[in-house]
N, CA, C and O atoms as a MOPAC input file, in Angstrom:
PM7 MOZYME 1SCF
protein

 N    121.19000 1    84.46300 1   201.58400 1
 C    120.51400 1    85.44000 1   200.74900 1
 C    119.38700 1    86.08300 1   201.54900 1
 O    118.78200 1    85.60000 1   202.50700 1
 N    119.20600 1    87.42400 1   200.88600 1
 C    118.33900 1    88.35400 1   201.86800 1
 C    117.37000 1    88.58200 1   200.89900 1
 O    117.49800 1    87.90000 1   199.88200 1
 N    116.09100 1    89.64000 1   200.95100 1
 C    114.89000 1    90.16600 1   200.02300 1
 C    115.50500 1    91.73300 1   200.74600 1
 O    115.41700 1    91.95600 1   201.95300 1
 N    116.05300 1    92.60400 1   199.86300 1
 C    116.12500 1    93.53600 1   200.47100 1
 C    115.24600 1    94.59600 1   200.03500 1
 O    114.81300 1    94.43400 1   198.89400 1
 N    114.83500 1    95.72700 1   200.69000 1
 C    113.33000 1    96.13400 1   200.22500 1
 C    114.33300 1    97.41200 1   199.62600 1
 O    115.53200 1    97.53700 1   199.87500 1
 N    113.50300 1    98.30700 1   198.77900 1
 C    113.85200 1    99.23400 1   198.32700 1
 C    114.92100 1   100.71300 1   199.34800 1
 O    115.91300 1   101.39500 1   199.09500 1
 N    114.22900 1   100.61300 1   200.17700 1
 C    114.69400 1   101.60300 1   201.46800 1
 C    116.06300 1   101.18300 1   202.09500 1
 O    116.82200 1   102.09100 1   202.43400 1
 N    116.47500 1    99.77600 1   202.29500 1
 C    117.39700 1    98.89200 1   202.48500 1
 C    118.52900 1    99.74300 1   201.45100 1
 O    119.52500 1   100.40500 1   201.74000 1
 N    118.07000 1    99.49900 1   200.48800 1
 C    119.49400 1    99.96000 1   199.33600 1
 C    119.57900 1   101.11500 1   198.74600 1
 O    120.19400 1   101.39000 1   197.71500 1
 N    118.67400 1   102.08300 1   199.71300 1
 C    119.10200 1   103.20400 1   199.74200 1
 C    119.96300 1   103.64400 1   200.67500 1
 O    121.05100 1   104.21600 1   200.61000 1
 N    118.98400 1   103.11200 1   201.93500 1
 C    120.09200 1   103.29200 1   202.78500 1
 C    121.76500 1   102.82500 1   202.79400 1
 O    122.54200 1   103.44100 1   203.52300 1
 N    122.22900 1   101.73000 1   201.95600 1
 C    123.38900 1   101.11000 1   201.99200 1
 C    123.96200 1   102.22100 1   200.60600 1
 O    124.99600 1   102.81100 1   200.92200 1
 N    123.61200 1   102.45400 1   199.63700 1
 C    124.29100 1   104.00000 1   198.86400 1
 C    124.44800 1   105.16200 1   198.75700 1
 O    125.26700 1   105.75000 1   198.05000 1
 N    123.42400 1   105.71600 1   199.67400 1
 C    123.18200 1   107.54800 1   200.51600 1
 C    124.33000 1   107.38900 1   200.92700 1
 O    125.28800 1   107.66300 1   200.20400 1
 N    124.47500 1   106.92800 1   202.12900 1
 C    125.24300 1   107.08200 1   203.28000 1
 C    124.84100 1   107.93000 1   204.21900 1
 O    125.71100 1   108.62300 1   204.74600 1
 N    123.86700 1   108.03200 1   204.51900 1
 C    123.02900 1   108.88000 1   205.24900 1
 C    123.12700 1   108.40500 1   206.58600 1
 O    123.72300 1   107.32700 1   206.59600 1
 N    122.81900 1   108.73900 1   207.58600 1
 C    122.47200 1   108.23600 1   209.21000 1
 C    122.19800 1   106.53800 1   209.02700 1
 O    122.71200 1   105.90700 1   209.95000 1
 N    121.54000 1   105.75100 1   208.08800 1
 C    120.84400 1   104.43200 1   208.23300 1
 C    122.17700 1   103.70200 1   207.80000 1
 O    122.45200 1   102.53300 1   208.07300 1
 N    123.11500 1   104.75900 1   206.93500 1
 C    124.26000 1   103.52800 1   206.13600 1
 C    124.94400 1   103.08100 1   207.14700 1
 O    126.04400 1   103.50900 1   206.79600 1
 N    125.07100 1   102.73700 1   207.78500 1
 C    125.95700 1   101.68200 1   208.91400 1
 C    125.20400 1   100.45700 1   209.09200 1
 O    125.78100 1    99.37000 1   209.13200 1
 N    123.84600 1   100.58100 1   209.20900 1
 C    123.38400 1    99.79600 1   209.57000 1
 C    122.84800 1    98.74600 1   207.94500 1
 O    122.64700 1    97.53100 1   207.96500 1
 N    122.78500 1    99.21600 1   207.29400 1
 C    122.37400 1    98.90400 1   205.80300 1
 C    124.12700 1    98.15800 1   205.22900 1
 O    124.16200 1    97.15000 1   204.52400 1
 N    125.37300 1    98.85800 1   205.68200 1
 C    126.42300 1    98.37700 1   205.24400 1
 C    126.56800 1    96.48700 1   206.67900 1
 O    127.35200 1    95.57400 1   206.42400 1
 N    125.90400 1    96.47500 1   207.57000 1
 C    126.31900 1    95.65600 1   208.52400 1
 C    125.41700 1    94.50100 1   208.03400 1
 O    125.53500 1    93.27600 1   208.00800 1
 N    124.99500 1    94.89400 1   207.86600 1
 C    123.38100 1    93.84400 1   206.83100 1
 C    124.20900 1    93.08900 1   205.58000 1
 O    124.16200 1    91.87300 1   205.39400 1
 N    125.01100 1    94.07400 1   204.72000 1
 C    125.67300 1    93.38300 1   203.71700 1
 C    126.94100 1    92.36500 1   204.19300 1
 O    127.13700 1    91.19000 1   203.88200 1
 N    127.90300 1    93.47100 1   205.26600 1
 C    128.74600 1    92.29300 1   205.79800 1
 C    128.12600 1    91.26800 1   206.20300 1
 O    128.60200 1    90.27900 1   205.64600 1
 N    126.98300 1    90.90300 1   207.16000 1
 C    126.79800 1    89.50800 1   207.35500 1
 C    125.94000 1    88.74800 1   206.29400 1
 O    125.74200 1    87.55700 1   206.53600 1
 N    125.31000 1    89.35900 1   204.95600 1
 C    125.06500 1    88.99500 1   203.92200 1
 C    125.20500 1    89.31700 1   202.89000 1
 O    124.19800 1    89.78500 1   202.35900 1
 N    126.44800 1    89.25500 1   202.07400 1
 C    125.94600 1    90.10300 1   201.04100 1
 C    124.99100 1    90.10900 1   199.69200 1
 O    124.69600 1    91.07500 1   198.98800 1
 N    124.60600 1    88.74600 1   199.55800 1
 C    123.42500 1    88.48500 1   198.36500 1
 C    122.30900 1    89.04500 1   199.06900 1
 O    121.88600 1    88.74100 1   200.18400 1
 N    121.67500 1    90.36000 1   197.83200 1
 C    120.75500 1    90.53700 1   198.24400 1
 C    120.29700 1    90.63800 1   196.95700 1
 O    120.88200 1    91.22800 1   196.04900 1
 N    118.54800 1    89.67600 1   196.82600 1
 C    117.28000 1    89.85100 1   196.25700 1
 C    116.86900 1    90.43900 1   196.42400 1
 O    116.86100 1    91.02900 1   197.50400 1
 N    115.82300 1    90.85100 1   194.83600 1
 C    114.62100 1    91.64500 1   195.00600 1
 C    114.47100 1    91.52400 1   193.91100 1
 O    115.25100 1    91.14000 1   193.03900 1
 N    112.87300 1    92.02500 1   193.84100 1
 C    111.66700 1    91.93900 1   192.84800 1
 C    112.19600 1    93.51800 1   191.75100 1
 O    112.75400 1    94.57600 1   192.04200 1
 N    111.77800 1    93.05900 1   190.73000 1
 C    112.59800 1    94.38700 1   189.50500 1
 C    112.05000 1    95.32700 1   190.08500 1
 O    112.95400 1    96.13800 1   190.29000 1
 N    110.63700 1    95.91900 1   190.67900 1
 C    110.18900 1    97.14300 1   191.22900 1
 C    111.25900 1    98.08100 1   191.97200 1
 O    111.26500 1    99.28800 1   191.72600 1
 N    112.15000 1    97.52500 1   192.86800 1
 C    113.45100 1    98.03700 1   193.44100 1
 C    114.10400 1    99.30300 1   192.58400 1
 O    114.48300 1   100.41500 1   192.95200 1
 N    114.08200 1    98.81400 1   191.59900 1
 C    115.05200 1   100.02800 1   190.30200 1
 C    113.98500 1   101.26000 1   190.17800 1
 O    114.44800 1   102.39500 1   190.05900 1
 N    112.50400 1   101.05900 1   190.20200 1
 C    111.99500 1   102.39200 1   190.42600 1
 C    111.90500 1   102.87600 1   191.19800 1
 O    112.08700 1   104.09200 1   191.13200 1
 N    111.59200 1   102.31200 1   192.35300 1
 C    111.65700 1   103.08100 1   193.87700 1
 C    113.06600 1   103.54700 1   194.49500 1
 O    113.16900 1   104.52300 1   195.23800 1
 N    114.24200 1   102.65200 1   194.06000 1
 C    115.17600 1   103.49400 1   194.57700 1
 C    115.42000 1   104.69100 1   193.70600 1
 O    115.73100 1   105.73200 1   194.28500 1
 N    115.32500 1   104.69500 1   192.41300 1
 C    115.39500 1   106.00100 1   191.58400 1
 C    114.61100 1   107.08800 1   192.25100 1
 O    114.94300 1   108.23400 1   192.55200 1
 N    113.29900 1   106.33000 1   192.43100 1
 C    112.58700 1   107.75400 1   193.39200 1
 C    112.88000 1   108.18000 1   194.37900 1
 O    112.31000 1   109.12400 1   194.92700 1
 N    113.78300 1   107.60000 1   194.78600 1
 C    114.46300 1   108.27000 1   196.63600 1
 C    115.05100 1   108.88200 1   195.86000 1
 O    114.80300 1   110.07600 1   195.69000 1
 N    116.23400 1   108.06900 1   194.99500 1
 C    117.19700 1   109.75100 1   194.65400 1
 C    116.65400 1   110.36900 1   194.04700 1
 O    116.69000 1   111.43100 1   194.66900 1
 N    115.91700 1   110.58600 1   192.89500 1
 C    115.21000 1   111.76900 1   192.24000 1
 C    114.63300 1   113.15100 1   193.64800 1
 O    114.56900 1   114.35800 1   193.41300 1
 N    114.35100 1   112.59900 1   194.78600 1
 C    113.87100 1   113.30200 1   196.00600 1
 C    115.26500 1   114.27400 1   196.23300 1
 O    115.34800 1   115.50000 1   196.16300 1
 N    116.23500 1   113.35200 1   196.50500 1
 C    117.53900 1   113.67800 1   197.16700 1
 C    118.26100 1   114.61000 1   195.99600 1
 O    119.29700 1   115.16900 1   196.35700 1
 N    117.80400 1   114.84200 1   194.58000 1
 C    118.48400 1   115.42800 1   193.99900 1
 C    117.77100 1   116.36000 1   193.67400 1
 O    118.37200 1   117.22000 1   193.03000 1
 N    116.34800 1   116.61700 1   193.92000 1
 C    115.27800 1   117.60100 1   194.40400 1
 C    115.60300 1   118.29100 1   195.32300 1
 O    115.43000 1   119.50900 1   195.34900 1
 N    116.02500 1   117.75000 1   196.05000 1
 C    116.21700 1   119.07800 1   197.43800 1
 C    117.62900 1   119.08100 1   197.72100 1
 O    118.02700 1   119.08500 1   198.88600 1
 N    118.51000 1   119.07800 1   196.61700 1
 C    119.64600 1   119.45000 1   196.51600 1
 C    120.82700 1   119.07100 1   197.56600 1
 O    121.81700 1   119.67800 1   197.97500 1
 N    120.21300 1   117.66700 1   197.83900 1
 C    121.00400 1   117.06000 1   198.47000 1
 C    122.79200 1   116.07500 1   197.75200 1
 O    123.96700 1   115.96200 1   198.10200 1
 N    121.93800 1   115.63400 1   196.69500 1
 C    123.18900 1   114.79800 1   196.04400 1
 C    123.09000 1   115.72300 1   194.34800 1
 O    122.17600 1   116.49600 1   194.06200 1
 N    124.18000 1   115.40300 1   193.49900 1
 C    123.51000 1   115.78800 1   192.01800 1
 C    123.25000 1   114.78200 1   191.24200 1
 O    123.84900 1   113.73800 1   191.50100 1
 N    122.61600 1   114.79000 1   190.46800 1
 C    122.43800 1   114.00900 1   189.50600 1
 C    123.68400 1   112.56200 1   189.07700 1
 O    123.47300 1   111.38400 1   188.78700 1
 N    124.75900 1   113.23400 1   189.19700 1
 C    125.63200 1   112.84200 1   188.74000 1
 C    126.24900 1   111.25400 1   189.96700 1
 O    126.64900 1   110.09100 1   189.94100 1
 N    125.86700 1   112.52900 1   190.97600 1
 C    126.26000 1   111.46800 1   192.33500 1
 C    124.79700 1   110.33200 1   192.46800 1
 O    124.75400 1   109.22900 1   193.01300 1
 N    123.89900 1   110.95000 1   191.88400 1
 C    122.70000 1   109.98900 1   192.29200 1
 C    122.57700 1   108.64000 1   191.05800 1
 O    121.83300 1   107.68800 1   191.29300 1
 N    123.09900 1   108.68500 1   190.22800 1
 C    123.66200 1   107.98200 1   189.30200 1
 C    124.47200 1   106.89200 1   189.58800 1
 O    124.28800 1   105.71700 1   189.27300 1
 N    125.62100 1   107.51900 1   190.37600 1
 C    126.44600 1   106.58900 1   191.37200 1
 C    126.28200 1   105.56500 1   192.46800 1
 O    126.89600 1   104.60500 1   192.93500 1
 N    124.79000 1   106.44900 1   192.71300 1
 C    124.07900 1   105.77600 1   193.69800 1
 C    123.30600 1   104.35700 1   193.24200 1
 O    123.06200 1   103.33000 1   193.87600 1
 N    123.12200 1   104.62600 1   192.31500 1
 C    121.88500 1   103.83800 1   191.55600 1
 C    122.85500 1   102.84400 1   191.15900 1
 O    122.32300 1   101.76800 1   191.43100 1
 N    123.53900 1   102.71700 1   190.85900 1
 C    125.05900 1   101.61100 1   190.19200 1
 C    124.85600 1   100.47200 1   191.38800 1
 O    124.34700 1    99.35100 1   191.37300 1
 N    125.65200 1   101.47700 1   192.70300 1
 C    125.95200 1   100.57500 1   193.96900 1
 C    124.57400 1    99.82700 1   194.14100 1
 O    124.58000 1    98.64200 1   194.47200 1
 N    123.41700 1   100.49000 1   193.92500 1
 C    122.52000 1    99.69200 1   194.23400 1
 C    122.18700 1    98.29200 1   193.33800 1
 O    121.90600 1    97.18500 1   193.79700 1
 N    122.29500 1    98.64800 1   192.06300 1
 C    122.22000 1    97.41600 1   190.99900 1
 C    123.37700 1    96.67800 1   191.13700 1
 O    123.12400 1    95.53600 1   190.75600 1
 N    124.71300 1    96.79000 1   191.55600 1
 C    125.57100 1    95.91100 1   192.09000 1
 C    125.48100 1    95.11200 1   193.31200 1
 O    126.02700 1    94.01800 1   193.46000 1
 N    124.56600 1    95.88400 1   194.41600 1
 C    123.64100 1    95.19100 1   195.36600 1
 C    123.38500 1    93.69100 1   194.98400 1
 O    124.02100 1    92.64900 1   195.14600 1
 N    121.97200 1    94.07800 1   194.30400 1
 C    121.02200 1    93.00000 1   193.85700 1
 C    121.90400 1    92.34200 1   192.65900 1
 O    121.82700 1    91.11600 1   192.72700 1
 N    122.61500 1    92.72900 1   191.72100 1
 C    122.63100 1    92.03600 1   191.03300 1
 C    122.19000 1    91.22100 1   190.21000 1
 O    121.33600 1    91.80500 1   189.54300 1
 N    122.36700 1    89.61400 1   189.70900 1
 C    121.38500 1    89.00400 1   188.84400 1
 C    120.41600 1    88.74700 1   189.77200 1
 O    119.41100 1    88.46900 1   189.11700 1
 N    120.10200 1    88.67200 1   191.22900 1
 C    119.23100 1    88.29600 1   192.16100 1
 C    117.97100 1    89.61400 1   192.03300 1
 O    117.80200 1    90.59900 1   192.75100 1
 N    117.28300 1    89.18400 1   190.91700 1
 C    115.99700 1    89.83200 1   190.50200 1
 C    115.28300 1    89.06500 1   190.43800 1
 O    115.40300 1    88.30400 1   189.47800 1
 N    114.08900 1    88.81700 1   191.45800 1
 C    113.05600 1    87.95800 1   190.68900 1
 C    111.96600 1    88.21000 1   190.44300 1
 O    111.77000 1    89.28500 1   191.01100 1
 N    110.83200 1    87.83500 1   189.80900 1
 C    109.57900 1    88.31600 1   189.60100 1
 C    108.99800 1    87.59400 1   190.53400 1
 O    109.39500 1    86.45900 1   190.79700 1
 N    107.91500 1    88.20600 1   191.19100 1
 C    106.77000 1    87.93000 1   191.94800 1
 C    105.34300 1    87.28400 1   191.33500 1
 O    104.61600 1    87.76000 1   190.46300 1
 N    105.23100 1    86.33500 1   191.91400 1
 C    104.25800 1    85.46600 1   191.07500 1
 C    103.05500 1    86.68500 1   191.49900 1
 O    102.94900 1    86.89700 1   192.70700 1
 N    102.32700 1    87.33300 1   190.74200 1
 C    101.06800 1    88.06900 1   190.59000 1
 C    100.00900 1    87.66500 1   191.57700 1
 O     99.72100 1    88.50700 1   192.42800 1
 N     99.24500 1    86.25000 1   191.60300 1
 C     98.45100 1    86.15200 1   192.50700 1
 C     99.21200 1    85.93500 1   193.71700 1
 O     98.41700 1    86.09600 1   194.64300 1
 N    100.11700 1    85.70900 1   194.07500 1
 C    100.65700 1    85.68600 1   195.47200 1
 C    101.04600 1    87.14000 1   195.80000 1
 O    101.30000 1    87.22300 1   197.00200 1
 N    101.19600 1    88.41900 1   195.10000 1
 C    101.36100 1    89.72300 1   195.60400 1
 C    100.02300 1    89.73100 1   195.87600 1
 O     99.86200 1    89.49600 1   197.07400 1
 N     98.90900 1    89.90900 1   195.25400 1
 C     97.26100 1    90.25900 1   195.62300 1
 C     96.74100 1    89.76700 1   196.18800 1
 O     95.68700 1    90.35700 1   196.42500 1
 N     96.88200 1    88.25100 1   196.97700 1
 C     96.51000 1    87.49700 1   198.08700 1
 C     97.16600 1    88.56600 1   199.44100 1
 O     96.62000 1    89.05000 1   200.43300 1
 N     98.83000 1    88.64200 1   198.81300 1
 C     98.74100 1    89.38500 1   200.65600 1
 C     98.86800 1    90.56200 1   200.92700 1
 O     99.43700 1    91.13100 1   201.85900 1
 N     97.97500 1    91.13000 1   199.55100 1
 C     98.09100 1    92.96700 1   200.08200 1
 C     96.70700 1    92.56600 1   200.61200 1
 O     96.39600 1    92.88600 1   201.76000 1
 N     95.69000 1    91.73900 1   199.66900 1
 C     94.46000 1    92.02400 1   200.39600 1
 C     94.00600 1    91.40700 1   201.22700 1
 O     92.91500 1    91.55500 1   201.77700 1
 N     95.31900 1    90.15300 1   201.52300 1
 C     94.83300 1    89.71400 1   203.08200 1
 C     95.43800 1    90.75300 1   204.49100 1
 O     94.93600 1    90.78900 1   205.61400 1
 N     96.43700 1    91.39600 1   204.08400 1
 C     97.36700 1    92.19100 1   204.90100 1
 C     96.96300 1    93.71200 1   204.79500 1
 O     97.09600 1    94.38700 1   205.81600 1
 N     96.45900 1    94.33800 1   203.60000 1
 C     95.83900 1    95.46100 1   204.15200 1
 C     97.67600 1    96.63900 1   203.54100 1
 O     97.49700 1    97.85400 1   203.45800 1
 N     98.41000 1    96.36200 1   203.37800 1
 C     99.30900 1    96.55500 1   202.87000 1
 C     99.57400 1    96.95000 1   201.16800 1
 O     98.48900 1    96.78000 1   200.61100 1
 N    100.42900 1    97.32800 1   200.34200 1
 C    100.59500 1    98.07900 1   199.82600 1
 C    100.77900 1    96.68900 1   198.61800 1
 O    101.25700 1    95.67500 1   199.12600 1
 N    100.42100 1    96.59200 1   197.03900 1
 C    101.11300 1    95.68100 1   196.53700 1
 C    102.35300 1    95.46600 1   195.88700 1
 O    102.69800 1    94.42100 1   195.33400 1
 N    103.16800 1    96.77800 1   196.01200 1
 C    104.20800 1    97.51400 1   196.43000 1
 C    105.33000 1    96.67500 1   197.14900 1
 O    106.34000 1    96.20000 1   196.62900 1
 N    104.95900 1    96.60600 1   198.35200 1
 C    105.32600 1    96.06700 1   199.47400 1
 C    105.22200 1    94.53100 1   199.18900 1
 O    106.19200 1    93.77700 1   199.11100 1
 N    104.26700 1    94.27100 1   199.08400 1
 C    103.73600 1    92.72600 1   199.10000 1
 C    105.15000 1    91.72200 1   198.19000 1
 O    105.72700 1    90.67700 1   198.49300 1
 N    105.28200 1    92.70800 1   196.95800 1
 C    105.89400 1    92.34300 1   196.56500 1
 C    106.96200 1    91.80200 1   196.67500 1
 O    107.06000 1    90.65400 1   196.24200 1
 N    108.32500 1    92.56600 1   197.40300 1
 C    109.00500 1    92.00600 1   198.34800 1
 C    108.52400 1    90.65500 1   199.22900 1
 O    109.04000 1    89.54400 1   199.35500 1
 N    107.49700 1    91.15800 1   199.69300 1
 C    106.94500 1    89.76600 1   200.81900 1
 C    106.83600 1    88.61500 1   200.12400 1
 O    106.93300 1    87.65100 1   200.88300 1
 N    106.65700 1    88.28200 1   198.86400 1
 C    106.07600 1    87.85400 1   198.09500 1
 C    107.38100 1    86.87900 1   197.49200 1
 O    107.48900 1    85.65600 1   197.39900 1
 N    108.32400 1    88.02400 1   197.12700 1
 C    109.48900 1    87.34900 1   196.74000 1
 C    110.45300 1    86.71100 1   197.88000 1
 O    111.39900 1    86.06100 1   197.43500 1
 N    110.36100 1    86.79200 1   199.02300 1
 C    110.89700 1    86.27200 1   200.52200 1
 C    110.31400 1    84.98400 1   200.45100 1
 O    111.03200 1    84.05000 1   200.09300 1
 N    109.27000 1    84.80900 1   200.69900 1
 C    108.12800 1    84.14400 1   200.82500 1
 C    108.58900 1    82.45000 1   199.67200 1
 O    108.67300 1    81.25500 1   199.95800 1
 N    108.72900 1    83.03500 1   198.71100 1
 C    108.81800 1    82.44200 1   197.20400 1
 C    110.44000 1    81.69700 1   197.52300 1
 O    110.68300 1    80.54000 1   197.18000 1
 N    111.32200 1    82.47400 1   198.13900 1
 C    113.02800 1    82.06000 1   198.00600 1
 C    112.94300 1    81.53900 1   199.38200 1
 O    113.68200 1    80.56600 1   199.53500 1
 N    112.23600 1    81.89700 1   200.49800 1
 C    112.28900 1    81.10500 1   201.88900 1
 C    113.56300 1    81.63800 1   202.65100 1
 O    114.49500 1    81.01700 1   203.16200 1
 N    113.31100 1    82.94300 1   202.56500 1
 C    114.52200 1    84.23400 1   203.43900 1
 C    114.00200 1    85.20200 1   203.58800 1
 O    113.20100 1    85.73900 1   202.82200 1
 N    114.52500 1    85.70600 1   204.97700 1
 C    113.80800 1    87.35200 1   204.90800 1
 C    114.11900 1    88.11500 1   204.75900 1
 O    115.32600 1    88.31900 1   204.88900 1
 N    113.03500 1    89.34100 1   204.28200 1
 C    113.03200 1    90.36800 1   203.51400 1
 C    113.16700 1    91.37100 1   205.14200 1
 O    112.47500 1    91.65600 1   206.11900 1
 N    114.49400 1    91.60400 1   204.60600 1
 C    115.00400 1    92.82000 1   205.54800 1
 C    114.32200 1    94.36600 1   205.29500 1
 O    114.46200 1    94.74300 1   204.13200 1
 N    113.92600 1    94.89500 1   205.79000 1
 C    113.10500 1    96.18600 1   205.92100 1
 C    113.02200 1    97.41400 1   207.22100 1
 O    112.84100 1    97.14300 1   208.40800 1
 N    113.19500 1    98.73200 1   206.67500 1
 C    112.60900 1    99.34700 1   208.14700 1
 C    111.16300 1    99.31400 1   208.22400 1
 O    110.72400 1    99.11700 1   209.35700 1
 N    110.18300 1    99.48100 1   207.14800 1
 C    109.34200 1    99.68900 1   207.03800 1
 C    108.43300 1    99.37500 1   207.96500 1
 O    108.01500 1    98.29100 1   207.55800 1
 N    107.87600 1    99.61900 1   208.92000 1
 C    106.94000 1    99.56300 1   210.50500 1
 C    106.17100 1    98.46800 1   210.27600 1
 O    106.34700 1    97.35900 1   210.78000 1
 N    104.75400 1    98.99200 1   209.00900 1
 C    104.00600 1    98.60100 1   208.71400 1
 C    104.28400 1    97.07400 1   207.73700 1
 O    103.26900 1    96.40900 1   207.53100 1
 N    105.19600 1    96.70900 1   207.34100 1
 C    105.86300 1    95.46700 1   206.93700 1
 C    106.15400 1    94.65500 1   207.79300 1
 O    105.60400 1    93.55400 1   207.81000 1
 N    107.41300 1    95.13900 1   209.02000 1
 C    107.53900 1    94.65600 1   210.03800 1
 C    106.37700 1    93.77600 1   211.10300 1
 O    106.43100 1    92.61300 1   211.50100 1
 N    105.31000 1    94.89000 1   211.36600 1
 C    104.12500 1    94.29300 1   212.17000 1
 C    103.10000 1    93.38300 1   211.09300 1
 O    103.28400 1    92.19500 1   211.35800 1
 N    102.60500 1    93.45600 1   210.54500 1
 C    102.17100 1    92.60800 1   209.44100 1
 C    102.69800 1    91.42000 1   209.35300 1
 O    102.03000 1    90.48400 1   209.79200 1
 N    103.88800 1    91.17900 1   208.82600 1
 C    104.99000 1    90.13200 1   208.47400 1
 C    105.91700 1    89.59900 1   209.15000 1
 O    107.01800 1    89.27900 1   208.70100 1
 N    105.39300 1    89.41400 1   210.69700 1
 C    106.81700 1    89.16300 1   211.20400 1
 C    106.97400 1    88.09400 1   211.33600 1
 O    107.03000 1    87.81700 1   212.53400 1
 N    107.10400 1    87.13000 1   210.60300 1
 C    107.83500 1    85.86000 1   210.26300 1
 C    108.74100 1    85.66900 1   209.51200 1
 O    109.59100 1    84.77900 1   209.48400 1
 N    108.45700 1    87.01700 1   208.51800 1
 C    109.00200 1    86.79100 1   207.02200 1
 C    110.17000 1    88.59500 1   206.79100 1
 O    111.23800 1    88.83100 1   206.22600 1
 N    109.42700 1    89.22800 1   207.38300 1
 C    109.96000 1    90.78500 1   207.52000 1
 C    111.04900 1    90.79500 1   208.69500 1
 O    110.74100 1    90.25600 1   209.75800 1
 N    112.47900 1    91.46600 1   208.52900 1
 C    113.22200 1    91.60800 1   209.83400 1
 C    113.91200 1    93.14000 1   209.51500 1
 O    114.17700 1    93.58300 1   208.39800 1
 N    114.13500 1    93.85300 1   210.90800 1
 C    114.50900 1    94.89300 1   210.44000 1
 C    115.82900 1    95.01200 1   210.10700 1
 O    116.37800 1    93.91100 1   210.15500 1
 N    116.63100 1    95.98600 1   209.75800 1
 C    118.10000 1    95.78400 1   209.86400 1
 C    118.55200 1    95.37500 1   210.67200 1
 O    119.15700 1    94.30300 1   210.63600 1
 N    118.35900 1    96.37200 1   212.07700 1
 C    118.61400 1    96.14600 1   213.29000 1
 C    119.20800 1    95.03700 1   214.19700 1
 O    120.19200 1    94.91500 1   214.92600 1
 N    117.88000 1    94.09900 1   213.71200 1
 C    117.49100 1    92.77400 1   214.54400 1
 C    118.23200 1    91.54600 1   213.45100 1
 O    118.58000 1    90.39100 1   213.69900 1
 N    118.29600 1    92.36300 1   212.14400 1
 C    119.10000 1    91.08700 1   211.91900 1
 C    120.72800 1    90.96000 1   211.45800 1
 O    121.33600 1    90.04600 1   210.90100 1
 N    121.07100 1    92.03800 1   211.85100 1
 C    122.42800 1    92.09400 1   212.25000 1
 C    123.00200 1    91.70300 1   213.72000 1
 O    124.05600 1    91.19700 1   214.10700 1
 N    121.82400 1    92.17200 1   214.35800 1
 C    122.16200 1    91.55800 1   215.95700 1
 C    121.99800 1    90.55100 1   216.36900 1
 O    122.46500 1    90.27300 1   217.47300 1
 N    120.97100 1    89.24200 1   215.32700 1
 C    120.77300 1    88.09600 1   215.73500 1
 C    120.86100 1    86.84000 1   214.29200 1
 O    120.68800 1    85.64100 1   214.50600 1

């Protein structure tokens, strides 16, 4: 099992430039966790993508499915004081933390591109990249 961050499961239902690497992530895992926040933030990528008339509504809908078939029942809540310990020990987003938070909590990592996750967290944060290749 993985923590996959919001950007993760966009990238694996766009199909954009990142989906190869977001689909290689699922072949070598496919349970992927996450904290309920996931369902708004990926809505807000596509709400973007159907803003600038990239996908329609209809397709971004579709999108949003694959993604809740993603995660699946693997939703968990983030214990509250453990998100606000490491945004404000980390300087990071509680957003973010959250994910970290739920990795942290299940003892797997939370796959991410996110830079600023990555350098912060790297015990617990891996990128696609690196953890398809290792």
């Amino acid at each position: 099992m993985i923590v996959a961050d919001a950007n993760l499961l966009v990238y694996l239902v766009f199909r954009g430039e990142r989906a190869p690497v977001a689909r290689a992530v699922a072949a070598r895992d496919a349970e992927w966790a996450a904290p309920p926040l996931w369902s708004s933030e990926v809505l807000s990528a596509l709400g973007s993508y159907v803003r600038r008339g990239d996908v329609s509504v209809a397709d971004a809908c579709d999108m949003y499915s694959g993604a809740t078939d993603a995660v699946g029942d693997r939703e968990f809540d983030p214990e509250p004081a453990a998100v606000l310990e490491l945004a404000v020990r980390s300087g990071c987003s509680t957003y973010d933390c959250e994910y970290v938070a739920v990795a942290l909590a299940l003892g797997v990592p939370l796959v991410t591109a996110d830079k600023e996750v990555l350098r912060t967290f790297p015990g617990t944060a891996v990128s696609p990249e690196a953890f398809v290749g290792g």
